[in-house]
N, C-alpha and C positions, 0 to 999 in steps of 0.2 A: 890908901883906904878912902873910902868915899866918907866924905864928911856926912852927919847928921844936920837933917831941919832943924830950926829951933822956932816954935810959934809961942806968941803971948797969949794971955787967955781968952784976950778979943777974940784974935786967929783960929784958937783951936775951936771955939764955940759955932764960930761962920764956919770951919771945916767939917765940924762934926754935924750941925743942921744939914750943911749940904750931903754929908754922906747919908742921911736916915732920908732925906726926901727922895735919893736917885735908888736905896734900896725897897721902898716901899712903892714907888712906882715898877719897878722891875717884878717885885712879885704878884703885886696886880694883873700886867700886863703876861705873868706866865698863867694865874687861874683861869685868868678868861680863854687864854687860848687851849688850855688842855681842856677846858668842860667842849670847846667848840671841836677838838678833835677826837673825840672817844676817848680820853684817857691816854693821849700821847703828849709825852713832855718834851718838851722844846728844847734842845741843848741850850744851855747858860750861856747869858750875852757876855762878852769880856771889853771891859771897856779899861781905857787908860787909867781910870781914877780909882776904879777897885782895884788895881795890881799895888797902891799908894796905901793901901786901907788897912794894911798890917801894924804901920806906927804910926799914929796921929797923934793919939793923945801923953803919951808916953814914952819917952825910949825905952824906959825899962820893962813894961807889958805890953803882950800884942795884943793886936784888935782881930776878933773873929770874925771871917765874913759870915753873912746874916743868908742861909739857906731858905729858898723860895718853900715853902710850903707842898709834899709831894700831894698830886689829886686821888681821892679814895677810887679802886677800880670799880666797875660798874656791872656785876653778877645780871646774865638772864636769866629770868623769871620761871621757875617751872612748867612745863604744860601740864594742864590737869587731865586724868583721866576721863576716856568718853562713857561717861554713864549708861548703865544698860536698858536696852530699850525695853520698857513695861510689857509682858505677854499679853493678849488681847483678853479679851473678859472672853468670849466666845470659845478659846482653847480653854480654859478653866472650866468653865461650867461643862466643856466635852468631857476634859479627864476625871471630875469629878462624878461627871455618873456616867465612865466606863466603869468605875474603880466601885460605885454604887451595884450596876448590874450585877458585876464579876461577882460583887460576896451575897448579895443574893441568890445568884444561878447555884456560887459551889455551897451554901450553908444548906439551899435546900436540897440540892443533890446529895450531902453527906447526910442529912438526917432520914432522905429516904432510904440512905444506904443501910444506917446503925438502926435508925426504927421504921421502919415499913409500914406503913398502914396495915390495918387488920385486915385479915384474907378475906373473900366473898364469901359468902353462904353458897353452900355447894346445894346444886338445883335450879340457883335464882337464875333472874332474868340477864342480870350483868354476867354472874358467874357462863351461862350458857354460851351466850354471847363470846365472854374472852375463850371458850372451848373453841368455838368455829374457827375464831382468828388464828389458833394454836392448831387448827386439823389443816386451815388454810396451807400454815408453813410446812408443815409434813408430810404433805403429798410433792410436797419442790425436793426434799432429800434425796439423793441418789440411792441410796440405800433402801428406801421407801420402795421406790418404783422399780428397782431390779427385784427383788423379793417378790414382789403382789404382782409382776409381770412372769415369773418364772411359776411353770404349775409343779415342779416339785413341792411348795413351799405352800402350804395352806394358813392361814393367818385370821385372826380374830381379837376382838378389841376384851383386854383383860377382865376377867372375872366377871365375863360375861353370864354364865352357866351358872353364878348363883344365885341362891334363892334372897331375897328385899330381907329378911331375918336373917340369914346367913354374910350379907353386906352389911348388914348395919354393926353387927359382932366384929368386922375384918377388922384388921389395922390399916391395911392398904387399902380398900374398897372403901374403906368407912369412915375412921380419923385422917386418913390422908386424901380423903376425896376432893374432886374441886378442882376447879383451873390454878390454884395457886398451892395445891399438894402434888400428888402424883396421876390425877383425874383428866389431866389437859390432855394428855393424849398418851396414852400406854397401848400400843398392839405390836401382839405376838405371832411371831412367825415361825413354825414348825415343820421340819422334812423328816418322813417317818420313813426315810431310808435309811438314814445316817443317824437319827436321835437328835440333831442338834435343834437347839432351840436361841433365837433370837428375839429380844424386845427392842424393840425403839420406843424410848422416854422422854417424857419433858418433865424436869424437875422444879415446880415453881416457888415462888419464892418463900412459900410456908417452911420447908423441906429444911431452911439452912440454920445451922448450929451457929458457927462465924457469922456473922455479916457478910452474906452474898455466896457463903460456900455450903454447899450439900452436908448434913449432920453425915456422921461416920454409921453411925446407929441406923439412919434411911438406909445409907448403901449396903450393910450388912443384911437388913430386913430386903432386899429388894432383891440383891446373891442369893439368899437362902430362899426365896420363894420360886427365883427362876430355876436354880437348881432342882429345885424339890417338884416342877411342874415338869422337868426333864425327864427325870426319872418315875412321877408317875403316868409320864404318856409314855415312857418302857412298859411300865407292868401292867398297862392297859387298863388306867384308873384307878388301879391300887394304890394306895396313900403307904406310906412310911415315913419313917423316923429322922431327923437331921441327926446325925450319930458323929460328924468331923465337921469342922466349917475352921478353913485357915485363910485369913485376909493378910493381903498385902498393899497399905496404901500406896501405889505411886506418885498420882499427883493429886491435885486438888479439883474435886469435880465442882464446877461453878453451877448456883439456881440461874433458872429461868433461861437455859441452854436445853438439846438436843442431846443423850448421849444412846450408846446401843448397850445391849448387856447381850454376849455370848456365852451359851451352857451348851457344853459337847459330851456326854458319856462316853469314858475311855474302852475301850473294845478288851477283847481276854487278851491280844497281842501285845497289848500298853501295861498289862497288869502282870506281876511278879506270878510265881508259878501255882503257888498257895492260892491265889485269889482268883484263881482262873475259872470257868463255869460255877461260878456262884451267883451271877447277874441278874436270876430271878429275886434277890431277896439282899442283894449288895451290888450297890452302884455307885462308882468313883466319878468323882466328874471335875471338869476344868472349867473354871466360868471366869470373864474379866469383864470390865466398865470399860469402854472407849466414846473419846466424843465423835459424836455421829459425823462431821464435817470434815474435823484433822486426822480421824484417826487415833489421835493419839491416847495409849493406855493411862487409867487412871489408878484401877484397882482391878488387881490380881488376886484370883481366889482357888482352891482345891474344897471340895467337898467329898463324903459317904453317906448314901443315905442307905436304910436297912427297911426291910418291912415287904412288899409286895406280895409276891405266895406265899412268902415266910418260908424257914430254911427247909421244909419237908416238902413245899412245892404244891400243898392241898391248902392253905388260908389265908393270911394275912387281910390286912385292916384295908378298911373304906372309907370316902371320904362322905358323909351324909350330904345325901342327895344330889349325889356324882355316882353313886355305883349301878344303877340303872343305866346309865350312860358310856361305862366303862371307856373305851378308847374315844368315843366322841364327845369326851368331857371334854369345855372348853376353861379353862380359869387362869 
């Protein structure tokens, strides 16, 4: 067995100074050198005197070697986010009055749409004026110019043939007169081989029941008269009676548009066998709205009108101050 030291307390006190002065230099000399390497620790020096440093003071307790101190690691620093670069004042003040224009342009386009200014005085000097620019467009129509180019088809501007007391009474001639009624441009085209009769119309903005669509009431009033002018250039100015009138709205006829109105008198071949050679005093007729550009049907209609000779083929009614005129009544 290996014998034990034995020191006096002179001994042990010079052993144990020496031992606190060689451990306090040892940890010094690790702080310095971990802050100089990033945070890398240096392996433990091993010297002959600390392998002794377990009993000094004591044989019966050990002595603990004395642990250098570990260095705190050394975290980097966030990067901060790059800040967004301010928009220029120049882009702002643009998109603020696009955004300015836009609800000016659409509030006043919607309020012309829902309230229109009041119509022109039908006669005046504006009113005539917007008739020109409205006759202007009407001769460009296709429809226009085959018609008034073909001499079957004789044509005259509506309700022409009546009398300044008898316009002022119409509905058509009178309350709907005027570039912004039915005044802008209504003429009628007639082929007195076939019966048929066509109008080209401009419907303007007075006309609309909706906002921006033709009242259903106008187009009824405007079927029944085309109808009813069909069948008195049959009877040769004899007036009669609306006795049927059946509408079928297809679409939606829009103001301040083109559209045509076709009335055809159905022949005895078209009519049931009851109804056949009655014509002088009964007339069935097919009439529809189309727009003048596309074509396409709006309102579908069947008509009877009654009256002309009247059923004995010796009377029937006239219309005041058209029966002088008989077939070259214009209205």
């Amino acid at each position: 067995m290996a014998s034990r030291i034995r020191y006096n307390p002179q001994q042990q006190r010079r052993v144990l100074a020496v031992a606190l002065a060689q451990a306090s230099t040892t940890t010094f000399r690790a702080s310095l050198i971990g802050s100089r390497a990033s945070c890398k620790t240096l392996p433990r020096a091993h010297s002959p005197t600390n392998t002794h440093q377990l009993r000094l003071l004591s044989t019966s307790q050990s002595w603990r070697q004395i642990e250098p101190p570990q260095p705190q690691p050394i975290y980097p620093q966030a990067e901060l986010a790059p800040q967004p670069k301010k928009r220029s004042r120049v882009w702002k003040i643009i998109g603020y009055g696009s955004l300015l224009l836009f609800g000016a342009v659409f509030g006043l386009g919607f309020r012309a749409l829902v309230s229109p200014p009041p119509p022109l005085v039908p006669g005046s000097e504006l009113d005539l004026m917007e008739t020109k620019i409205i006759h202007r467009q009407a001769e460009n129509l296709k429809i226009v110019q085959e018609l008034g180019a073909d001499p079957a088809w004789e044509s005259w501007d509506a309700y022409e043939s009546l009398s300044p007391e008898h316009r002022a009474r119409h509905i058509s001639a009178g309350a709907m007169a005027g570039s912004k009624g039915i005044g802008g441009y209504h003429r009628v085209f007639y082929n007195k081989d076939t019966g048929e009769c066509v109008s080209v119309i401009f419907f303007g903005p007075a006309t609309t029941g909706w906002p921006g669509v033709v009242h259903g009431g106008c187009l009824a009033t405007l079927l029944d008269e085309s109808c009813g002018r069909a069948a008195f250039k049959k009877w040769g100015g004899r007036s009669g009676l609306t006795a049927n009138l059946k509408l079928n709205y297809v679409s939606t006829t829009n103001a301040t548009k083109f559209y045509v109105i076709r009335v055809k008198p159905r022949s005895d071949d078209e009519l049931p066998e009851k109804e056949r050679g009655k014509s002088h005093y009964k007339i069935f007729l097919d009439a529809s709205i189309h727009d003048a550009k596309t074509g396409k049907a709006t309102v579908v209609a069947e008509a009877l009108f009654v009256g002309g000779k009247g059923k004995s083929g010796k009377g029937g009614l006239t219309v005041s101050g058209l029966a002088d005129q008989g077939e070259n009544a214009r209205f």
